[in-house]
N, C-alpha and C positions, 0 to 999 in steps of 0.2 A: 511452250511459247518463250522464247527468248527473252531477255530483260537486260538493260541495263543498269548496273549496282557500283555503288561505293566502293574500291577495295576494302574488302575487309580479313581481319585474321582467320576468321572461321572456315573460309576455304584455303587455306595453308595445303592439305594433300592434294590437293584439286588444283588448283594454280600449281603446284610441283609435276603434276603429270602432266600439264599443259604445257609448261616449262621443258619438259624432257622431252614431249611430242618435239619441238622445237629443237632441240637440243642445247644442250649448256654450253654459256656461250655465244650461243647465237641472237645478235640483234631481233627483238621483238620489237615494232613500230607501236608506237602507243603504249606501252608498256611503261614508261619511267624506269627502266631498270638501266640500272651504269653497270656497269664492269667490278666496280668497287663493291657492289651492295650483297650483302652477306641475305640470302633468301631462305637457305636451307636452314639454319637453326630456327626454335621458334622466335625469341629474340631477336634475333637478326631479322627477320621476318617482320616482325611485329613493330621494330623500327621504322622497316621500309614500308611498309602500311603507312605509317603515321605520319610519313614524310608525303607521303602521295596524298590523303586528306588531304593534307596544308598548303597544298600545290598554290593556291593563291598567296598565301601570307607571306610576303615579300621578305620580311624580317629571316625567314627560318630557310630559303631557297640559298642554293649551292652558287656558288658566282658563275658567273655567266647563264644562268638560267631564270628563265622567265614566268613569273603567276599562270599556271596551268588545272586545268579541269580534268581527273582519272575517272574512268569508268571499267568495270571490267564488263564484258558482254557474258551473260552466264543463263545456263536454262536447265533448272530441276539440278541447282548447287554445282550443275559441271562447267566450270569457266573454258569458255571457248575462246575469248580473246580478247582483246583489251583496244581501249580509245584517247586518247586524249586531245583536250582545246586547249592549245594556247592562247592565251588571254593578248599577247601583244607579240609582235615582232621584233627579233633583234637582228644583226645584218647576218649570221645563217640560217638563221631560221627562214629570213625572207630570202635567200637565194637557195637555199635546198632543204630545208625541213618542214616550212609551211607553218601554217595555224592548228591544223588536225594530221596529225598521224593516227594510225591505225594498223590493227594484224589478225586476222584471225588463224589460231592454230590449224595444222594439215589435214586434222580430220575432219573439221568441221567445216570448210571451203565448200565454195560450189552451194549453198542453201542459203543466201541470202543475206546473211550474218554483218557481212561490212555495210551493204546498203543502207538496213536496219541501223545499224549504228551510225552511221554517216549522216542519215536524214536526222539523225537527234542532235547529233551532234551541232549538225547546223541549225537544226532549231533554237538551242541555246546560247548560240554566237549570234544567232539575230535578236536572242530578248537580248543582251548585254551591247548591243548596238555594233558590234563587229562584220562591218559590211564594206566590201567583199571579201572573203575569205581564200588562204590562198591554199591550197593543197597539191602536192606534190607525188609522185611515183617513178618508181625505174621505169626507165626508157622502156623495157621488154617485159613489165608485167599487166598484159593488155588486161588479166581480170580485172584489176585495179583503174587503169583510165576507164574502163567500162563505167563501173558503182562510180566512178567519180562524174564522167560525162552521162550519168542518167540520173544526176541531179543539179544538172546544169552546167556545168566547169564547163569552161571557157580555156583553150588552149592559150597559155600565150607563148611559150618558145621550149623549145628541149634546147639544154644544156648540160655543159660538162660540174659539177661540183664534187667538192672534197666528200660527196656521199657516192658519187658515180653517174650516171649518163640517167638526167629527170627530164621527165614532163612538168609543165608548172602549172597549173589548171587556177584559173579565177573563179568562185561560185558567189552570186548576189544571192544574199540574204533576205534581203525585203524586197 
């Protein structure tokens, strides 16, 4: 059964193979990972954990980024892919990255995985009074408006942004 978990250090090989499923490199949505962040040593690693905990503590966030909420999606210790809530909007967020990103790795698609996380997701944006919540997808990844429009979202416009051609879906909370 699936779960939603805190990053933690202890799946360090597991989160690496899900990372390479992906390929290195490559944008994971929900993920917290920049470009910069050193994942492979343990160290390095164990850094960027402790930076994702803190995702709210304003004090310790990288500038231009915003108090956010990490989960990794994981079942029986094998991380399949990863969520986050952004706690508030800043002006890209609200034109192309939304309040919740999300990703599940390529093997594990197709089983329900983002839904599952999605519906929690928005569950905790509704206790924190975060209502409506905006969420976002490329233009062309109909899985995704799917999970997203079978929990409500509300089209409001495709657009061009500096992420590439989205959907912007509104989901009510309450």
């Amino acid at each position: 059964m699936p779960e939603l978990i805190t990053p933690t250090t202890r799946l360090h090989r597991s989160w690496l193979a899900a990372r390479d499923e992906w390929g290195r490199g490559v944008h994971q949505d929900g993920a917290g990972l920049r470009a910069t962040d050193d994942v492979d040593t343990p160290a390095g690693f164990a850094a960027w954990v402790d930076g994702l905990r803190a995702g709210e503590d304003e004090s310790r966030l990288p500038e231009g980024m915003v108090p956010a909420l990490y989960w990794w999606i994981v079942e029986e210790d094998e991380v399949l892919g990863a969520i986050s809530l952004r706690l508030r909007l800043n002006d890209f967020l609200r034109e192309a990255g939304g309040h919740i990103g999300y990703g599940v790795r390529p093997s594990a698609r197709r089983r329900g995985l983002a839904t599952f996380a999605l519906g929690a997701a928005l569950a905790e944006a509704a206790r924190r009074g975060i209502d409506p919540v905006l969420v976002t997808c490329d233009v062309e990844n109909t899985a995704s408006a799917r999970t997203i429009e079978r929990h409500g979202g509300v089209l409001e416009d495709v657009r061009d942004t500096e992420l590439g051609r989205l959907r912007r879906y509104w989901i009510a909370t309450r």
